[in-house]
N, C-alpha and C positions, 0 to 999 in steps of 0.2 A: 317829468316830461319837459321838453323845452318849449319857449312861450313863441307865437309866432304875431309878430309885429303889436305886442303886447298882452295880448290876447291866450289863455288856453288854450291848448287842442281842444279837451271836450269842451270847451262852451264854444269855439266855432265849429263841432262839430253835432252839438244841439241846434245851432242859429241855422247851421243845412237842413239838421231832420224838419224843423218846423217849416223853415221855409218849404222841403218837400211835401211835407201836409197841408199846408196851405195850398200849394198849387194842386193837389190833386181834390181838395173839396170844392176849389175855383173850377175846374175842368167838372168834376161832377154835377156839381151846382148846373152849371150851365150846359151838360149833357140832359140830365134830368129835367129841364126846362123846355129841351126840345124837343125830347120825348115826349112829353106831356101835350106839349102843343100839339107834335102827331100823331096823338092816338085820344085826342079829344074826343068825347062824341059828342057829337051836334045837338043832342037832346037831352044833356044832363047841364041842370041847374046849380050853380054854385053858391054856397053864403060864405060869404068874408067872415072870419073869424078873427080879432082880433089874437096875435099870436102872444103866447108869454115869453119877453125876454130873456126871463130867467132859467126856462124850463130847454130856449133857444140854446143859452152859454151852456146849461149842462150836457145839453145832447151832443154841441162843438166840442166840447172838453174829453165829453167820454168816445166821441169819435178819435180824437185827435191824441187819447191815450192809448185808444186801440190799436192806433196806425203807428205809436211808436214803441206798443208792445209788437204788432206784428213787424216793427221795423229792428225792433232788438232781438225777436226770434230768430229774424231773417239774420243779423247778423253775426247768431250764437249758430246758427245752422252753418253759416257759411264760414263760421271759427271753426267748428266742429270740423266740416267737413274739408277744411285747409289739415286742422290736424289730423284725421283720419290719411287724407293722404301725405301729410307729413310721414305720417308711422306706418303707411305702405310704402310708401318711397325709402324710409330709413328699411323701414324690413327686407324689399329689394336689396338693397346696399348690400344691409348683412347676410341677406341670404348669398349674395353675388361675392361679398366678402368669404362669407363659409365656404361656398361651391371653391372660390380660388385657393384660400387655406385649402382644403380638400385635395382640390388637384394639386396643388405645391405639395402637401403633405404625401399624396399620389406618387407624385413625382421623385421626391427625396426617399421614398419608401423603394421604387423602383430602380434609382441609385444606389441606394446601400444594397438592393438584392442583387445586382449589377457587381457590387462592390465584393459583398460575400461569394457570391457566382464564381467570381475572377479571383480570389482568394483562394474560394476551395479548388478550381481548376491549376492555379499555381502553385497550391501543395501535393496537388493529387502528381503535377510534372517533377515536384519535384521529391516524391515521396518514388513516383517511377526512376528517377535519374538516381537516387539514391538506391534503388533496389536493384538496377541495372548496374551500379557501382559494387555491389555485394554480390552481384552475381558474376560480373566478369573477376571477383577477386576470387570468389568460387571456384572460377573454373581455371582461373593462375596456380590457386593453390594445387587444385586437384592434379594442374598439368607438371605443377611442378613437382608435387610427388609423385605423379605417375614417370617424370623425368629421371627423380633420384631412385625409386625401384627400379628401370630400365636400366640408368647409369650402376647400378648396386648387383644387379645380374649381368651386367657386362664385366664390371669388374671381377664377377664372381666365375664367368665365363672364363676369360683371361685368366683368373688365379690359375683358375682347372686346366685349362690349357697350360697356361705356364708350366703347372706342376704337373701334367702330365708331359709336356714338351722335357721336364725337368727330368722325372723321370726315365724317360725313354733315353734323353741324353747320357743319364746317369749306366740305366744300366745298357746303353749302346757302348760308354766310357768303359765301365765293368768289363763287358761283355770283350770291347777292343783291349783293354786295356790283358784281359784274361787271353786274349788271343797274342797280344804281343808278349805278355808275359811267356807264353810256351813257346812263341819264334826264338823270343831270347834264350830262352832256358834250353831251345832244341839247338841255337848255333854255338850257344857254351857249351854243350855235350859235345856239339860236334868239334867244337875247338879244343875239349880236354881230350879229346879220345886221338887225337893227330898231337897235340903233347905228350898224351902217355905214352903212345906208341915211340917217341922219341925218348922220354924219360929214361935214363938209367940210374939205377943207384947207387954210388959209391960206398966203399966201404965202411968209409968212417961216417956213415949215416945213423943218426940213433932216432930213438922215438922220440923224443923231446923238440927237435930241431924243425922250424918251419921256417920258410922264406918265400917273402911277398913281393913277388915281379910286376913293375906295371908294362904292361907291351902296348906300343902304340901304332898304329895299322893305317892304312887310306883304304877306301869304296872297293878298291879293286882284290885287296884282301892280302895287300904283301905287308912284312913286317917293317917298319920303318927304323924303329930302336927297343931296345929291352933295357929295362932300369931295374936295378934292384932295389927297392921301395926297403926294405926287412930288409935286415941277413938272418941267418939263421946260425951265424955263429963260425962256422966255419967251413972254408973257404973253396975247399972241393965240390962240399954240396950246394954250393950258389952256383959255380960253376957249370955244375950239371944241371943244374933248373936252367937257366941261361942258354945253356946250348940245349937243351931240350926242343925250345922258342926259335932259337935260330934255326936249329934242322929244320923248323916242319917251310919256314923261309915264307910262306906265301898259303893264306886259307882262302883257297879259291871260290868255297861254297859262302862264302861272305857277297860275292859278289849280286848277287840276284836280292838281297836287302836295301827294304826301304830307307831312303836317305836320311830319312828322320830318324829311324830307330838307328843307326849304324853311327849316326852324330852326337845320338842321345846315351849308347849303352857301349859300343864299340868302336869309338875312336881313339880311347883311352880304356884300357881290360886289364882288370888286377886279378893275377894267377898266384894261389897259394899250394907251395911246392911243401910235404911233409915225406916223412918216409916211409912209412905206409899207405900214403894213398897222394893223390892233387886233387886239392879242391881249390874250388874259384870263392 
């Protein structure tokens, strides 16, 4: 402890307690004294007793140790009772300490559930955004094979078509082509049978001998020129094929043919003259 102007603490804090003992047996002393005086009674006799000194200091001593046991009680009570509220006051603290750890701990626990909250809500967004992405690719795929079977029975539509179109072309082609074949093959009858009827046959005609005329005609069905394409060797019977072609001069039933087939077959007509028969 530090000394104060030479001096202990406790021994000027002995030199107070006594002086406080001293002054309260001074005040009692002198209360006592007055009391006495007033409540003397008027008819008791007193004898002076010489007092014992001795018997005085002990009674002063064990007074005045009384007074500073009951004075060190008073100040182990009043230690006590500093430390008692010491250790309610610290206990406040800590409990006010707890209570705030608590609610912080409260708090931070409400954060992170806050925190997981928003976590699970921003997987659940994106576990929908993700499944919303599978589903519109679902339905791409779906449209788009529902697109390529459409486009695959279209095309298959069109085949059939096609080949029915083809078809029908084909044998409408057949069909015309079977029809122009017997126009031609009926205006070459009718052209051989207007040569035969011209045809005569020379004498010096044998079986062996054929000659190939080409005759070439206009639309209106006259003969323009006679070529002898062949001979057949000799020279009477080219002559007679020749003029055969020239009598008939003009095949008038040419005329009512279409311009196409009359371009394509009889513009140009190879007549083959034998001696037995003309064929074309």
């Amino acid at each position: 402890m530090t000394a104060f102007n030479g001096y202990p603490f406790s021994i000027m804090l002995a030199l107070l307690i006594h002086g406080l003992i001293l002054g309260s047996f001074l005040i009692m002393g002198r209360a006592d004294s007055e009391v006495l005086e007033a409540v003397r009674p008027p008819a008791v006799k007193a004898l002076l007793v010489e007092e014992n000194p001795q018997a005085r200091n002990q009674q002063v001593q064990q007074q005045r140790a009384d007074q500073q046991r009951q004075r060190a009680e008073q100040v182990m009570q009043e230690n006590q009772r500093q430390e008692q509220a010491r250790q309610e006051q610290a206990r406040q603290d800590q409990a006010i300490q707890e209570q705030a750890a608590r609610a912080e701990a409260a708090q931070q626990e409400q954060q992170r559930q806050a925190v997981l909250r928003q976590q699970r809500e921003q997987q659940e967004v994106e576990q929908q955004r993700e499944q919303e992405i599978v589903r519109q690719q679902e339905v791409a795929r779906q449209q788009e094979i529902q697109r390529q079977q459409q486009e695959a029975q279209r095309q298959e539509q069109e085949r059939q078509a096609d080949a029915t179109a083809e078809a029908a072309a084909e044998a409408s082609a057949r069909e015309q082509a079977e029809t122009e074949s017997e126009i031609i093959m009926a205006y070459t009858a009718v052209i051989h049978d207007l040569v035969q009827r011209n045809w005569s046959r020379p004498p010096s005609a044998r079986n062996d001998m054929t000659a190939v005329l080409r005759i070439r005609l206009v639309p209106t069905g006259d003969v323009l020129d006679v070529e002898i394409v062949r001979s057949s060797g000799d020279a009477a019977f080219d002559r007679a094929a020749e003029t055969a072609v020239r009598a008939v001069g003009r095949f008038s039933e040419l005329q009512g043919m279409p311009p196409r087939m009359f371009e394509r077959s009889f513009r140009s007509l190879l007549l083959t003259f034998r001696p037995e028969d003309l064929l074309n």
